[in-house]
N, C-alpha and C positions, 0 to 999 in steps of 0.2 A: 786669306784668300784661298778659295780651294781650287784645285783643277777639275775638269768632268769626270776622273777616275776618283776621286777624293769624295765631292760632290756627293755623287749614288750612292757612296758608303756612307757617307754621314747621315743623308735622308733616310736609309734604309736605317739605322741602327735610330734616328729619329721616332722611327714609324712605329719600332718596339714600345713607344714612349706617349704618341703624341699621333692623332689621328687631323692630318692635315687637312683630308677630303672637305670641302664645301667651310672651309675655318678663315677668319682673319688674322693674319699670322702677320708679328715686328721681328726684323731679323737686327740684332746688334751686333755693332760693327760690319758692315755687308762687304764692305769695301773695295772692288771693283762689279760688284754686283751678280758674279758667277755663279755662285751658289743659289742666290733668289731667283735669279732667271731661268734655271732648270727646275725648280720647284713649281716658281707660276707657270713654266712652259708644258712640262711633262708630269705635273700632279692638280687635281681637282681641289686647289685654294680655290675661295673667295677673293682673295686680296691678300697679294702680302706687300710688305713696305718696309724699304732696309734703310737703316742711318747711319752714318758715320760722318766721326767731325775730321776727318780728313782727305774727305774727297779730291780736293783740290791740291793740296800741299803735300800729301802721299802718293795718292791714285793719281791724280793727272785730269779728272774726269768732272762735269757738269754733275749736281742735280739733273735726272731724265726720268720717263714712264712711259708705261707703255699700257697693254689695256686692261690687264689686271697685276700691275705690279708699280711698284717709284721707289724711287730712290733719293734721297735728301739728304743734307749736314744735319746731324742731328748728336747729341751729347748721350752717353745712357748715363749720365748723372743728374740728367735735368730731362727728361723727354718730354716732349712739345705735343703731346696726345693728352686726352680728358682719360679721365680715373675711366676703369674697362670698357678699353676701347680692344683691347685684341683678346682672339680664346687663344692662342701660344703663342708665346716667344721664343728665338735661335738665336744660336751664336757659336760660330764653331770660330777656333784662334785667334778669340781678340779681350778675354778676360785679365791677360797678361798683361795688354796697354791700359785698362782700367784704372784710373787714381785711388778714387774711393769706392770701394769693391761694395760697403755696407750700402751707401750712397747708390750707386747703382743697383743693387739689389733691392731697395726699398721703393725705387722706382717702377722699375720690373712689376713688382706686385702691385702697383700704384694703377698700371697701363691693365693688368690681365684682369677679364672677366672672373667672376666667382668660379671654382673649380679648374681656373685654366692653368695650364703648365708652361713652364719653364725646363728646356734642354739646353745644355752648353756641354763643350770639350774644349782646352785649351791649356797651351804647354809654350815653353817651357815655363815653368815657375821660377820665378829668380835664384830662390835658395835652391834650387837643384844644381846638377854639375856640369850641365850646359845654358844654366838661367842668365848668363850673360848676353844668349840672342846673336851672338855674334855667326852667321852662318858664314861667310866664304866672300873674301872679295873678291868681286865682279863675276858671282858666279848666284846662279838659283838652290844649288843645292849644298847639303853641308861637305864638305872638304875636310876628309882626315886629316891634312896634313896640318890646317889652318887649324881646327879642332885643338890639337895637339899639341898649339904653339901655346898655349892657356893654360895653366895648373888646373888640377879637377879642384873644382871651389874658388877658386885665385881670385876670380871678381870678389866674393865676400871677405876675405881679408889684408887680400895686399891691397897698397893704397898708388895712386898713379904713376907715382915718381920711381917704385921697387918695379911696377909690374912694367913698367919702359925699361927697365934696366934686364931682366929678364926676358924679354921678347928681342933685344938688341944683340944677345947672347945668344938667342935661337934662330934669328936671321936679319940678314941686311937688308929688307926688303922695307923702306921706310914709309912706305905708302900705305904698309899692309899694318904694319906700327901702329901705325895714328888713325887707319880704321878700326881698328884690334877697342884701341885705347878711347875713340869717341863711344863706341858701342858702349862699354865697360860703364866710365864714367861720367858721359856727358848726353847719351839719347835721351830724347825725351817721348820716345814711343815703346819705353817700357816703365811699366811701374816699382819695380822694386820691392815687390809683395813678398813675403813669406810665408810658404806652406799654413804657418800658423796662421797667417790674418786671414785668409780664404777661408779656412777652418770656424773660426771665430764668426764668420760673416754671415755665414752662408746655414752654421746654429743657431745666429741670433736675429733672420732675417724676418722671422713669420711667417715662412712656409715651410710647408709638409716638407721632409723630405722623402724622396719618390724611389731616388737611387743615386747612390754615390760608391764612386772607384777611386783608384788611384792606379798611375802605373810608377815602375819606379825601375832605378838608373843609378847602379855606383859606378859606372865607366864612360867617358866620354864616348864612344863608340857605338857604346849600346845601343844609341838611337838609329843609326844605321843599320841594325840585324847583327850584327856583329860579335859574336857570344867573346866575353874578356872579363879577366879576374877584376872583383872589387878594387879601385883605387883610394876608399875611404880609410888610408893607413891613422895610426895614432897619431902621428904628430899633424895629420890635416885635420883631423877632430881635434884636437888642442887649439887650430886656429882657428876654426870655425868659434871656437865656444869663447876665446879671446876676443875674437871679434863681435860677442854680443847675440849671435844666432842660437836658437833652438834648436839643437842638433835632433831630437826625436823625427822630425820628418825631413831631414835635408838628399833623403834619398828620393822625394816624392817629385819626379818631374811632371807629369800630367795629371788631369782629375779630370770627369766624365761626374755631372747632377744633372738630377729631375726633380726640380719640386714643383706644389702645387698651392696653390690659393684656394684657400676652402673659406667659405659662407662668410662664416664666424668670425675669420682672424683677420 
């Protein structure tokens, strides 16, 4: 979800990319519909149409429309439109809840007209060092102090039972505990992707690629502006790579793509 400050900067950095004027634009994951409605209100779409399969169980919110825009449940693993139905697709912060990233991506091109593009941004990535998602209980934004109660990496190698034992040690706050610890181990509005499968997915999708970033994060903190020395010491790398992870990108918290559907492929 973005706010109106968020919004204009994603459209605007959109715009580098993706000429929305008089276009049929899918927005995935819309999710309380913020973003789409300042697009169809204050930019020259044709039509835009945002999905998300959790309107109701996340959002709070109906399927609604209005005169040039709607909004509907929809999957971006299975999307419920005929083969090029839109010239672009968006998505800003919701490739993270994604299952099957390949799956979604093959759809994506499946919906876009020949030459049409594809923009997304979206973080945290799990294997980063805030990819746990956990922002702050009972609060909208992230909280250093709650941040802080987390090892940097600690979702990828402690297992439930070490990482209660550790947070029980950091505070008595038992509410804060077992939010801490459903986030971690038991949400099911994140996917658990690795730097690498995005990577993998996103080369072997079929489309151009147009433009690709990354931002990256060895400190909890960082994400807030916050300038602080690397916390990626040796013996966290020793558990990361124990635990199975590709340590090459586990500094990569966000990515920024453009690709494109050409003719041929």
């Amino acid at each position: 979800m973005c706010d109106n400050v968020e919004a204009k900067k994603f459209i605007e950095r959109i715009n580098a990319h993706i000429t929305l004027d008089g276009k049929n634009v899918l927005e995935i994951g819309c999710g309380n519909g913020n973003l789409l409605k300042i697009i169809a209100d204050q930019h020259k779409v044709k039509y835009i149409t945002g999905v998300d399969s959790m309107l109701s169980s996340w959002w709070e919110i109906d399927e609604s429309k209005g005169t040039n825009w709607s909004i509907i449940n929809g999957n971006a693993e299975q999307l419920c439109f005929n083969d090029s139905s839109f010239d672009a697709v968006i998505s800003y912060a919701a490739f993270e809840h994604i299952g099957d990233i390949q799956m979604a991506l093959s759809e994506i091109k499946r919906v876009l007209k020949p030459y049409g593009r594809f923009y997304t941004e979206f973080s945290p990535i799990w294997t980063s060092i805030v990819g746990h998602h956990f922002v702050a209980s009972g609060e909208n934004v992230f909280n250093p102090k709650h941040l802080e109660l987390i090892p940097p990496w600690g979702h990828l190698y402690i297992n439930e039972e070490n990482m209660r034992e550790h947070l029980i040690s950091q505070t008595d706050d038992e509410g804060l505990i077992n939010e801490i610890l459903h986030f971690i181990y038991h949400s099911n509005i994140i996917n658990r992707r690795s730097r690498e499968c995005y990577v993998n997915a996103i080369i072997n999708c079929g489309m151009i690629i147009k433009k690709y970033s990354e931002t990256v994060s060895f400190n909890r903190l960082a994400i807030l502006g916050i300038v602080q020395e690397s916390e990626l010491t040796y013996d966290v790398l020793q558990c990361i790579e124990s635990a199975g992870y590709n340590t090459a990108g586990i500094g990569v918290h966000s990515m920024t793509v453009c690709l494109e559907k050409y003719q041929s492929i």
